[in-house]
C-alpha positions as CSV (number, residue, x, y, z in Angstrom):
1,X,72.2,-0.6,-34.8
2,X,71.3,2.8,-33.7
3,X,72.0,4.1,-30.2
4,X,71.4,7.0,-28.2
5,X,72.9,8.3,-25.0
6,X,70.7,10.9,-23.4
7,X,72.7,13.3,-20.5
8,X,73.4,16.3,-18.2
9,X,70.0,16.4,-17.1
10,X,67.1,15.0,-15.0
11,X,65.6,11.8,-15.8
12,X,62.5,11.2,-13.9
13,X,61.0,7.7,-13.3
14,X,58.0,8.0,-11.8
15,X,56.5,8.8,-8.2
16,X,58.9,7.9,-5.3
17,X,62.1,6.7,-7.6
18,X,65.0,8.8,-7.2
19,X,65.8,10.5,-10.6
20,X,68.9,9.9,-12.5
21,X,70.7,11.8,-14.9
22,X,72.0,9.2,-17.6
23,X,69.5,6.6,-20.1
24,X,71.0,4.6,-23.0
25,X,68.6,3.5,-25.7
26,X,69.0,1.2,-28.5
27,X,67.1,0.5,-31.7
28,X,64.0,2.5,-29.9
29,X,64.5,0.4,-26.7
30,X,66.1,1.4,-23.2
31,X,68.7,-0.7,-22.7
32,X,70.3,1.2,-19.5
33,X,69.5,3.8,-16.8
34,X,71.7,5.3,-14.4
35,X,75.4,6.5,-15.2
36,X,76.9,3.2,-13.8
37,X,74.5,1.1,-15.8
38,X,75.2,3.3,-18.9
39,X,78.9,3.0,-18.9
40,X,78.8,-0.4,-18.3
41,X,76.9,-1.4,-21.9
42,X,79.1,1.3,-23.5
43,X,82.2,-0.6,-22.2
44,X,80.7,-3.7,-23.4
45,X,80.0,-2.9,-27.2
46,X,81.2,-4.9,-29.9
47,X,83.9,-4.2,-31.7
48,X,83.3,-1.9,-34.7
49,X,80.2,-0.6,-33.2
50,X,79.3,2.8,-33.8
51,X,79.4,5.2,-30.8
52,X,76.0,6.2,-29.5
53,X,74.5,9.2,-30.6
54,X,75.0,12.1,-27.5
55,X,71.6,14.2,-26.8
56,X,73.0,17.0,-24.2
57,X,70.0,17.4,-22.2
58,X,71.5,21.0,-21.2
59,X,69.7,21.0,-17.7
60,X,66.6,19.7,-19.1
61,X,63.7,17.2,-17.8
62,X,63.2,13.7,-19.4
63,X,60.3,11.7,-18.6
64,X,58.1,8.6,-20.5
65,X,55.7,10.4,-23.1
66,X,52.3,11.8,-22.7
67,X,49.3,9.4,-23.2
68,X,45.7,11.2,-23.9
69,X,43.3,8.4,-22.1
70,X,40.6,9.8,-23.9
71,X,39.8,12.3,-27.4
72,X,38.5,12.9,-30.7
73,X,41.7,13.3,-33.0
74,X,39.7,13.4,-36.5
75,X,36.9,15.7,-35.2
76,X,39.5,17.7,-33.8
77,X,41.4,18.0,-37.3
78,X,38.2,18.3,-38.7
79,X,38.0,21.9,-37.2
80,X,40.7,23.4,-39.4
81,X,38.2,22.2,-42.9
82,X,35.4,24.5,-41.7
83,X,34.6,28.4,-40.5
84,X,36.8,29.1,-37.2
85,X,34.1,29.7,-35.0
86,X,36.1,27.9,-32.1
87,X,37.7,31.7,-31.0
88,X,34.5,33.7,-31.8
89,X,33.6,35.5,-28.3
90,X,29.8,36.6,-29.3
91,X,27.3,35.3,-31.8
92,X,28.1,38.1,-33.9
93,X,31.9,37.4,-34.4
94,X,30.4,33.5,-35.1
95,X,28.0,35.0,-38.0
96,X,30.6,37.0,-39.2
97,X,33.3,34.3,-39.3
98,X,30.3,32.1,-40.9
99,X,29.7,34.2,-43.8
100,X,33.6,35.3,-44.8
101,X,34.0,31.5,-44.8
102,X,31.0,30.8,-47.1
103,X,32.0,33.9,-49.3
104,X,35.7,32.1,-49.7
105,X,34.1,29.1,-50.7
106,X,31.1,29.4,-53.0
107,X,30.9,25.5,-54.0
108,X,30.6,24.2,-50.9
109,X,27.0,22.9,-51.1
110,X,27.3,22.6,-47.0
111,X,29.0,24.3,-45.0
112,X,30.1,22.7,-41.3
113,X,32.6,24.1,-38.2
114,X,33.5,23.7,-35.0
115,X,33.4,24.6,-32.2
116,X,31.5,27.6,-30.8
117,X,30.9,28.2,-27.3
118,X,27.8,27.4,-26.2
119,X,28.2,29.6,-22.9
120,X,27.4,32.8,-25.3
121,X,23.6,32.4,-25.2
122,X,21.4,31.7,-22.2
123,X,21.0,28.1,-22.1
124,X,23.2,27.6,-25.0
125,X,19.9,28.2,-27.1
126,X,21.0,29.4,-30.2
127,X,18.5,30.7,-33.0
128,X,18.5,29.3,-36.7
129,X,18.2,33.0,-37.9
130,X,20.9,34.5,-36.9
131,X,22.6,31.9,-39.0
132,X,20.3,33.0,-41.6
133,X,22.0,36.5,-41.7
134,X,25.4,35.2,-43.2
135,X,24.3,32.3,-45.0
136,X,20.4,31.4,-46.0
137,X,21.0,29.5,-49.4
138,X,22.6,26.7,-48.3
139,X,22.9,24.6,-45.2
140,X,25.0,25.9,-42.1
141,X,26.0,23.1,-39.5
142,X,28.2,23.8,-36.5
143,X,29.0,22.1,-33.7
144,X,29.5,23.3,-30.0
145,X,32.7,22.8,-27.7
146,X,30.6,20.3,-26.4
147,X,29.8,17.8,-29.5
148,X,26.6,17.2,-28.1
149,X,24.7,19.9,-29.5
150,X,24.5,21.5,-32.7
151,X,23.6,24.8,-34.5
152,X,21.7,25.0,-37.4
153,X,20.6,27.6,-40.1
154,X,17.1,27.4,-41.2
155,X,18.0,25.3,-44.6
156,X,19.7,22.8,-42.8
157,X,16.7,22.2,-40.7
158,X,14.5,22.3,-43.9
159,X,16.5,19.4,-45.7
160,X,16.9,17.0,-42.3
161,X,12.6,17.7,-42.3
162,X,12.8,19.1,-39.1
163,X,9.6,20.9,-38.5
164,X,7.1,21.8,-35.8
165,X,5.6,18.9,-36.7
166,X,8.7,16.6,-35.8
167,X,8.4,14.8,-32.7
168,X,10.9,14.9,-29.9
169,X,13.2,12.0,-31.2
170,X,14.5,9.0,-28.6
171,X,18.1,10.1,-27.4
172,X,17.7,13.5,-28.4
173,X,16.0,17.1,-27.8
174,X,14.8,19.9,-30.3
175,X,14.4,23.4,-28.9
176,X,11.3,24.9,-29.8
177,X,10.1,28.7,-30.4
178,X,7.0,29.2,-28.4
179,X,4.9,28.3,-32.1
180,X,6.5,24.7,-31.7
181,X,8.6,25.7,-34.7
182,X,12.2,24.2,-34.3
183,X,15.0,27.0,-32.6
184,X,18.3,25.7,-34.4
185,X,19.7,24.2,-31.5
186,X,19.9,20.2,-31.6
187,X,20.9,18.3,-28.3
188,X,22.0,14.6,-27.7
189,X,22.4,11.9,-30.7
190,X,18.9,11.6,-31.5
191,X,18.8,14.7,-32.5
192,X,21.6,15.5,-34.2
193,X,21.1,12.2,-36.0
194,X,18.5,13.7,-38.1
195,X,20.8,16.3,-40.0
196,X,24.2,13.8,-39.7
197,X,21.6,11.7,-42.0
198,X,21.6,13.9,-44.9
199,X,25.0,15.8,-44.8
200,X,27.2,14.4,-47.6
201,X,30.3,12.7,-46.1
202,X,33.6,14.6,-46.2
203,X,35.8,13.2,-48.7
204,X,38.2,10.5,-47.4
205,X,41.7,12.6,-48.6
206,X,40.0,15.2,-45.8
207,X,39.6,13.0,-43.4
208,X,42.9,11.6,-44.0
209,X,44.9,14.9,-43.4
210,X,42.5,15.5,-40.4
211,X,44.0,12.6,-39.0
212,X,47.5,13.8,-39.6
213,X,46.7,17.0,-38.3
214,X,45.6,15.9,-35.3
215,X,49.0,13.7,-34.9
216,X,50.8,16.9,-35.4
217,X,49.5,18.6,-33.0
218,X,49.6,15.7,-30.2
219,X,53.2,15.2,-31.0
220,X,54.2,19.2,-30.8
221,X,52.8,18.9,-27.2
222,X,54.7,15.3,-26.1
223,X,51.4,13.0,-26.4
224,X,52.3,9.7,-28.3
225,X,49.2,7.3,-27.6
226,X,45.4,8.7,-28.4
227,X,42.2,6.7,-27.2
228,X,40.1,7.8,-30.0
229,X,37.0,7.6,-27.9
230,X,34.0,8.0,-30.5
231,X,35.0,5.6,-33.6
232,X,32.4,5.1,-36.2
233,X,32.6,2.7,-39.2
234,X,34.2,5.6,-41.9
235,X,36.5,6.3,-38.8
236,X,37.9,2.8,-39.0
237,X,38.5,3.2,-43.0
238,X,40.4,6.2,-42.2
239,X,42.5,4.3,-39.9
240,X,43.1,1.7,-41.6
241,X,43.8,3.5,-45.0
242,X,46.2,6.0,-42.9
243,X,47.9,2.4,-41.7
244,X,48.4,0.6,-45.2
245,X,49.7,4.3,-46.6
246,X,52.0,4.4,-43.8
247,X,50.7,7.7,-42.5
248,X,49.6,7.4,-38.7
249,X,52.2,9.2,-37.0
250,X,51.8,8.0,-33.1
251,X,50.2,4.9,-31.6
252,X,46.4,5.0,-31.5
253,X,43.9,2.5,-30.2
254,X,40.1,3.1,-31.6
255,X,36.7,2.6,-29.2
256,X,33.8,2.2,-31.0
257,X,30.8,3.8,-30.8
258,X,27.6,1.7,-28.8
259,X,24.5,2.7,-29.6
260,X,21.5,2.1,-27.9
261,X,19.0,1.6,-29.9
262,X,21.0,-0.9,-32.7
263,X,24.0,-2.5,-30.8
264,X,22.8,-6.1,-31.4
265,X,23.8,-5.4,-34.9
266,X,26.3,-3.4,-34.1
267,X,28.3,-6.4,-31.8
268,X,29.1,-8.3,-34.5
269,X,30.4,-5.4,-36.9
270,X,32.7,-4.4,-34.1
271,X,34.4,-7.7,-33.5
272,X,35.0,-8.0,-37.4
273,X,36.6,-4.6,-37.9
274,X,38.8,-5.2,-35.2
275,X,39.7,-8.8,-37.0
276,X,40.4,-5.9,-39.7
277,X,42.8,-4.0,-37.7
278,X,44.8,-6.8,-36.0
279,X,45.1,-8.3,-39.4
280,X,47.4,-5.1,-40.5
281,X,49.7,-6.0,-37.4
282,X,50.5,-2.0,-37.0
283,X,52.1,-1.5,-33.5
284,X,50.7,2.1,-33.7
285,X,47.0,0.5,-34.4
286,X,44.6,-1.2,-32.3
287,X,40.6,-1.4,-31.8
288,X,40.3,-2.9,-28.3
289,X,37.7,-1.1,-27.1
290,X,33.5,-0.3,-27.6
291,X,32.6,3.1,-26.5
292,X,29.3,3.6,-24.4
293,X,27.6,6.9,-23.3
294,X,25.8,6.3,-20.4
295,X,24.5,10.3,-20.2
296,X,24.9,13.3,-21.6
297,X,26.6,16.7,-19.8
298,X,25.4,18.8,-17.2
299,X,25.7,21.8,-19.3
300,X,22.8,21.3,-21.3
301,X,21.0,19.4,-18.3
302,X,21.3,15.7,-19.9
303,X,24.0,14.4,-17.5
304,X,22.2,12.1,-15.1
305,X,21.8,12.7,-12.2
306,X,20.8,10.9,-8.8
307,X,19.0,14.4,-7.4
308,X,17.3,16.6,-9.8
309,X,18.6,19.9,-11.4
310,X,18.0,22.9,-9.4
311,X,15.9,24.4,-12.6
312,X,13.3,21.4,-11.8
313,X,12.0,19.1,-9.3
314,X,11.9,16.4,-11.7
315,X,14.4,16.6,-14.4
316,X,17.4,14.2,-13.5
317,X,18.8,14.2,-16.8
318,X,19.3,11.9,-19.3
319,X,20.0,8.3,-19.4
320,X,20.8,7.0,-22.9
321,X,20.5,3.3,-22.1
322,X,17.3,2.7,-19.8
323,X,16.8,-0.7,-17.1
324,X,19.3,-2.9,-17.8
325,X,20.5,-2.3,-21.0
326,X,23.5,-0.7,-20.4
327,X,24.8,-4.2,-18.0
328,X,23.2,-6.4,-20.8
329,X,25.2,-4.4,-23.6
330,X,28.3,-4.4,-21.3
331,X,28.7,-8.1,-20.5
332,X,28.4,-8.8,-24.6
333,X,31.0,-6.6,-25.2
334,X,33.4,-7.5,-22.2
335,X,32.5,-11.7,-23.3
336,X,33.9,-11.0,-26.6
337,X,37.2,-9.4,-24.7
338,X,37.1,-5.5,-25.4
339,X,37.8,-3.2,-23.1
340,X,34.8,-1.2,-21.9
341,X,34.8,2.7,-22.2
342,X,32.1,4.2,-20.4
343,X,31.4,7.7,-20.9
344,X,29.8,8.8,-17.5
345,X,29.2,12.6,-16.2
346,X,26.3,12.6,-13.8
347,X,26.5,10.5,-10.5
348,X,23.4,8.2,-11.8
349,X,25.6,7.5,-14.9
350,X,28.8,6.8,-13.0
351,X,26.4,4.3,-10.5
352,X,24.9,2.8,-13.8
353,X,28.1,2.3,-15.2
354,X,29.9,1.0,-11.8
355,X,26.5,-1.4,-11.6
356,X,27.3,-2.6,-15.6
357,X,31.0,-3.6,-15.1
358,X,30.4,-5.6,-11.6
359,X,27.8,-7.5,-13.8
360,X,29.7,-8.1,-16.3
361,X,32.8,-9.4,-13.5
362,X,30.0,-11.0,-12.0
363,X,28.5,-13.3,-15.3
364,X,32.1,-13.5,-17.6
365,X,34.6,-14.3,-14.6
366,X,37.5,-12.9,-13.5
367,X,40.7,-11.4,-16.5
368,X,42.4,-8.1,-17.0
369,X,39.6,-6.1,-18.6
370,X,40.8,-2.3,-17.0
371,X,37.3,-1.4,-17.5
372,X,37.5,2.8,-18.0
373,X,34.5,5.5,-17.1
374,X,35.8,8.8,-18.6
375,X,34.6,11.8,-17.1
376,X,33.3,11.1,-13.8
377,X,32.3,14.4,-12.9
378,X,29.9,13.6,-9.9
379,X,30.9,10.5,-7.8
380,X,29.0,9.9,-4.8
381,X,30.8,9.2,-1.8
382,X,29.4,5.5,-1.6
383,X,30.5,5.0,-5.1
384,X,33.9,6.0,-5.0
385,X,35.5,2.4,-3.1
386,X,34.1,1.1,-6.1
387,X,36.5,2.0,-8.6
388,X,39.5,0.4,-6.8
389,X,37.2,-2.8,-6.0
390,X,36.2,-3.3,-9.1
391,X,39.4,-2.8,-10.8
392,X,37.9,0.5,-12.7
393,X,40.2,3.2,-13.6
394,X,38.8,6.8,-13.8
395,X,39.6,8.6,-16.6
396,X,38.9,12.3,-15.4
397,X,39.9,15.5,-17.5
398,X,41.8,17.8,-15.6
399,X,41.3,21.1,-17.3
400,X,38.1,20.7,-16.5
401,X,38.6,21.4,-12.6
402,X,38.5,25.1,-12.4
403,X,35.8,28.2,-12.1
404,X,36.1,29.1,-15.5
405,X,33.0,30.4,-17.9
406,X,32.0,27.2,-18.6
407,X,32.1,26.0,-14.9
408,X,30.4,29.1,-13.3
409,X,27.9,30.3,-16.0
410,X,26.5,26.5,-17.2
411,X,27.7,24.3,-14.9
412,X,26.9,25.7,-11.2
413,X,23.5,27.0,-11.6
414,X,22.2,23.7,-12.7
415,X,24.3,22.2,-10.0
416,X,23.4,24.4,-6.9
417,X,26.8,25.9,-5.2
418,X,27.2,22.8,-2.4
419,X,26.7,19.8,-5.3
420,X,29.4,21.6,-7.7
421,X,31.5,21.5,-5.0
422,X,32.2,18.0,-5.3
423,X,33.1,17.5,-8.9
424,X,36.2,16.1,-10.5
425,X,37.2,14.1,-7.0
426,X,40.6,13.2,-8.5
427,X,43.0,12.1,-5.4
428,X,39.7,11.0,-3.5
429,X,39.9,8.2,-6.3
430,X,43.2,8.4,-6.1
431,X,43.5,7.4,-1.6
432,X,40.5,5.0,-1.8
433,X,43.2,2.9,-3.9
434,X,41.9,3.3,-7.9
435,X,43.6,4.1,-10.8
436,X,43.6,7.6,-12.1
437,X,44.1,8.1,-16.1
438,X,44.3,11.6,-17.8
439,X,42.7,12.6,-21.1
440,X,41.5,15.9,-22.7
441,X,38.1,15.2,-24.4
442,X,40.3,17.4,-27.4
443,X,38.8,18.9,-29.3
444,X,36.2,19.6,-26.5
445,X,38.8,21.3,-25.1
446,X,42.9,21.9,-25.4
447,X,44.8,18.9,-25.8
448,X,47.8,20.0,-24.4
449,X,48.4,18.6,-21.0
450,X,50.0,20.7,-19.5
451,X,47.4,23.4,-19.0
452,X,45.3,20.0,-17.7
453,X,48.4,19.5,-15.6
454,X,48.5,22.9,-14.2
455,X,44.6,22.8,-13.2
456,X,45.2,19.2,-11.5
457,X,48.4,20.6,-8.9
458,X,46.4,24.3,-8.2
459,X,42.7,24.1,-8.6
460,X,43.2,27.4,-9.7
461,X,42.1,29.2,-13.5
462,X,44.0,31.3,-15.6
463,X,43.8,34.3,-13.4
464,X,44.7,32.1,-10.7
465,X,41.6,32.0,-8.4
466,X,40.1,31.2,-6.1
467,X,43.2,31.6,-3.8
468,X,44.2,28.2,-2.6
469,X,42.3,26.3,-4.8
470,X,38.6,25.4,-5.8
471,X,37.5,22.3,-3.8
472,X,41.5,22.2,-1.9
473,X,41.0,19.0,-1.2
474,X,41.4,17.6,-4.5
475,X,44.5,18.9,-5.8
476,X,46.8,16.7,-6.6
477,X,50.6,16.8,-6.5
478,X,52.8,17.2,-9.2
479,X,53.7,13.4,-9.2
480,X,50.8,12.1,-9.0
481,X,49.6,14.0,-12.0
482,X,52.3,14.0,-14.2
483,X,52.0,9.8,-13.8
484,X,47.9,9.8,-14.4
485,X,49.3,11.7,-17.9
486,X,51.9,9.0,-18.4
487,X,52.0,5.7,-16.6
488,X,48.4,5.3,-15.9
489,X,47.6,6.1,-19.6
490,X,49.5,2.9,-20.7
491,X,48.0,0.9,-18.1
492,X,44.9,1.9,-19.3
493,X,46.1,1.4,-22.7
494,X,47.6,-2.1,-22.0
495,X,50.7,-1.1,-23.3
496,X,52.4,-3.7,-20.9
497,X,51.3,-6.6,-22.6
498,X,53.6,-4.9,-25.6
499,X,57.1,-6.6,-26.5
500,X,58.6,-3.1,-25.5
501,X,56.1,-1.5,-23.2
502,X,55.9,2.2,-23.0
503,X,54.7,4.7,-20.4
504,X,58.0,3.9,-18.2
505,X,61.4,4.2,-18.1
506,X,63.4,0.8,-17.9
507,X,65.0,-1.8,-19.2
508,X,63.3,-3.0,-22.3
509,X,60.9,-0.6,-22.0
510,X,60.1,1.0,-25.8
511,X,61.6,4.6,-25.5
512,X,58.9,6.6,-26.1
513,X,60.2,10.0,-24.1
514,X,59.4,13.3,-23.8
515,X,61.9,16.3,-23.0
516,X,61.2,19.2,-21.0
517,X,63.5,22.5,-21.2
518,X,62.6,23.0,-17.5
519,X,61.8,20.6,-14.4
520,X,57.6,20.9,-14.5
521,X,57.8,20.1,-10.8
522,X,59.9,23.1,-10.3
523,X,57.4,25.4,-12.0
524,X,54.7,27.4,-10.5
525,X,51.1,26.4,-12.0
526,X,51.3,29.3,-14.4
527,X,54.7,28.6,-15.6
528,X,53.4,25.2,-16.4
529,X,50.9,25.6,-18.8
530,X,52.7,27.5,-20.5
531,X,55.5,25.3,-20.5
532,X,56.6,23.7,-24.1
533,X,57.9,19.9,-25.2
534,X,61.7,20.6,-26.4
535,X,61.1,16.8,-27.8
536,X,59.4,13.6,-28.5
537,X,60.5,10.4,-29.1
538,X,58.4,7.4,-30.2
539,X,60.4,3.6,-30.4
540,X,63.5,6.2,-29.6
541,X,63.1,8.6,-32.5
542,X,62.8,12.4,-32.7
543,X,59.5,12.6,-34.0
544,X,58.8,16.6,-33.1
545,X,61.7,18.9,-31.9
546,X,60.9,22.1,-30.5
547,X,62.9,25.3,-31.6
């Protein structure tokens, strides 16, 4: 029997509780909190038990671990197999970085990165031929920050048969030179589809340290649960491989991916590999969830949209699953008892996706379903009740809230100054009564949360304008958005429904902790995202310890 005695700090317990400053844990559960309660079960042990363990805290912060309600972990590994185009800062560094890479590695017969930053060009239009420059023999694929869009070299686009010729595909939109010929930019699934089809598959030992990779870098930074929020059919091999070699390293629960035009087939697929992965009985594994995409993003104009972009009177954006399709395909996944992960940026996609999940209440009856739309960008005021009437919790990225490059040289202009203004409406969500989870969208962008953290209390970027906040009225405070990181995660990840639930700190709650060198709610929004993990525990172990 193993037990730990945590102390000499502050331990918080959520929103509202009064901290305390002394938790006992035993056999990765905690068994008291509170110094009356913890002397108590000391003075109680058996005889011949071992003394707990002592962890000084040394003036430190202690809270329940860090839950990302929404990422790519193995794309995000992925990014260290490739070119590093993800700190280029022109196309030239990116050409550069793309041809040292391919010079390193002359076998390669393809040669794939991410992410660049598709704020570089105007539009994000990026030209095959400057591609060509570093590397013309063989294929160049990368992806942008975005993972919507991709960036091709000429031979790439010559072996996926992409030609003038090629017509715009469903789902998806090829750039064109004025000749018709294709640019090298690829938008939306459809699209990028067509060279996914004839890239060979990365070997599964890559994938498989991906996948560690990524589990390194989530635990450095406190994070213990991942929603893997894009999960094809080799993703689930590599889970499942990483979970019969005993190499997962934090709790993960996989969404898979719906797609429009084949879910019929796909239905039944999904509810067999999740047979697959209940069979394994892993307490760090689960497949609960199907992924949908009801739009694209605004930066490349596909997020849909309930008024038109201000670059045309008639271009609303993209909607991936058209009529009904998107409530028909929700109610068949919610009947066979996954959770439903909506992916929605635009205010037409968060309506169409609000619209889905009250049919699917509506036709399958009432049960704990904790229905998710990630993203939720644009919410229209007479949509945002909905979330806490229908039970929906809105999973919003809170780095994302700022006037950063991305936000003022993509996103504005296509948004128009007033309608940008009302993005990311976080504690309106929040006082209308629904659920607010936190997530990352890594490796979209940083996975660390507490540079989302920071954003969500100040409104404020790096440099810390504007001055009292963009859009004021939606900062949150510090409470409230270290529990959307924490509590609300597991709530979204059902993780009370577990033996030894996590996401809280209490009695027989599994002691899955985090420890902070410095009270976050003591620390100006600057000082937080910069501030590190000393620790974190999963089921009460020290599985990353900070300098």
């Amino acid at each position: 029997m193993t037990t730990t005695h945590f102390h000499n700090g502050t331990i918080w317990l959520g929103p509202g509780a009064e901290a305390s400053d002394s938790l006992l844990i035993r056999d990765g559960v905690i068994v008291a909190v509170g110094t009356a309660e913890v002397n108590r079960h000391l003075a109680s042990r058996a005889t011949g038990e071992a003394a707990p363990e002592l962890v000084d805290l040394d003036g430190g912060f202690l809270m329940p671990s860090f839950g990302d309600g929404h990422a790519h972990p193995i794309f995000g590994g992925m990014e260290a197999e490739g070119p590093q185009v993800r700190s280029c800062s022109s196309v030239d560094e990116i050409v550069a970085e793309v041809r040292r890479y391919a010079e390193a590695h002359p076998d390669d017969e393809w040669i794939t990165g991410a992410s660049y930053d598709g704020s570089l060009v105007e539009g994000g239009l990026f030209d095959a031929r400057w591609l060509d420059e570093a590397v013309a023999d063989r294929p160049v694929v990368l992806r942008a920050w975005d993972y919507h869009t991709v960036w091709c070299n000429s031979r790439a686009l010559a072996l996926a048969g992409i030609t003038a010729e090629t017509p715009e595909p469903e789902l998806g939109e090829i750039p064109r030179r004025d000749d018709g010929s294709p640019l090298g930019t690829l938008r939306e699934w459809g699209a990028v589809d067509l060279v996914d089809a004839v890239q060979p598959p990365h070997d599964e030992s890559v994938r498989l340290r991906a996948l560690e990779r990524a589990a390194d870098y989530y635990l450095a930074r406190g994070v213990t649960w991942v929603q893997d929020a894009w999960v094809e059919p080799a993703d689930v091999e590599t889970y499942l491989s990483a979970s019969e070699q005993q190499r997962l390293k934090l709790r993960f629960n996989l969404a898979f991916y719906a797609d429009p035009r084949r879910f019929t087939r796909q239905l039944p697929e999904m509810v067999r590999a999740r047979d697959r992965v209940t069979a394994l009985d892993d307490p760090l594994l689960s497949a609960n969830t199907v992924k949908f995409f009801a739009d694209g993003v605004v930066e490349n104009e596909t997020g849909a949209l309930l008024e038109p972009y201000c670059s045309s009177l008639h271009n609303h954006g993209l909607r991936v699953w058209e009529g009904e399709s998107l409530a028909d395909a929700v109610r068949a996944a919610d009947a066979e008892g996954f959770q439903v992960h909506i992916h929605a940026i635009g205010d037409a996609a968060v309506r169409q996706a609000l619209d889905a999940i009250e049919a699917a209440i509506a036709q399958n009856g009432p049960r704990d379903r904790r229905p998710v739309i990630a993203h939720a960008q644009l919410v229209d005021s007479a949509d945002l009740t909905r979330f806490a009437e229908l039970g929906v919790i809105a999973n919003m990225q809170p780095l994302w809230a700022q006037l950063d490059d991305l936000m003022t040289v993509l996103t504005v202009p296509r948004l128009g100054e007033e309608r940008a203004r009302t993005q990311y409406r976080m504690r309106s969500i929040l006082d209308d009564g629904g659920r607010l989870s936190f997530g990352s969208d890594w490796p979209c962008t940083s996975g660390d949360p507490v540079e989302g953290l920071a954003i969500a209390v100040s409104r404020q970027n790096e440099d810390g304008e504007p001055a009292g906040g963009w859009t004021p009225d939606e900062i949150l405070d510090i409470d409230r958005s270290l529990e959307a990181y924490s509590a609300t995660v597991a709530h979204q990840a059902f993780a009370d429904r577990s033996p030894a639930p996590w996401g809280e700190i209490s009695p027989g709650a599994s002691a899955d902790l985090i420890v902070f060198a410095r009270d976050p709610r003591e620390l100006a929004p600057r000082e937080l995202a910069l501030a590190s993990v000393r620790s974190t525990y999963l089921r009460g172990v020290a599985v990353q310890t900070g300098d």
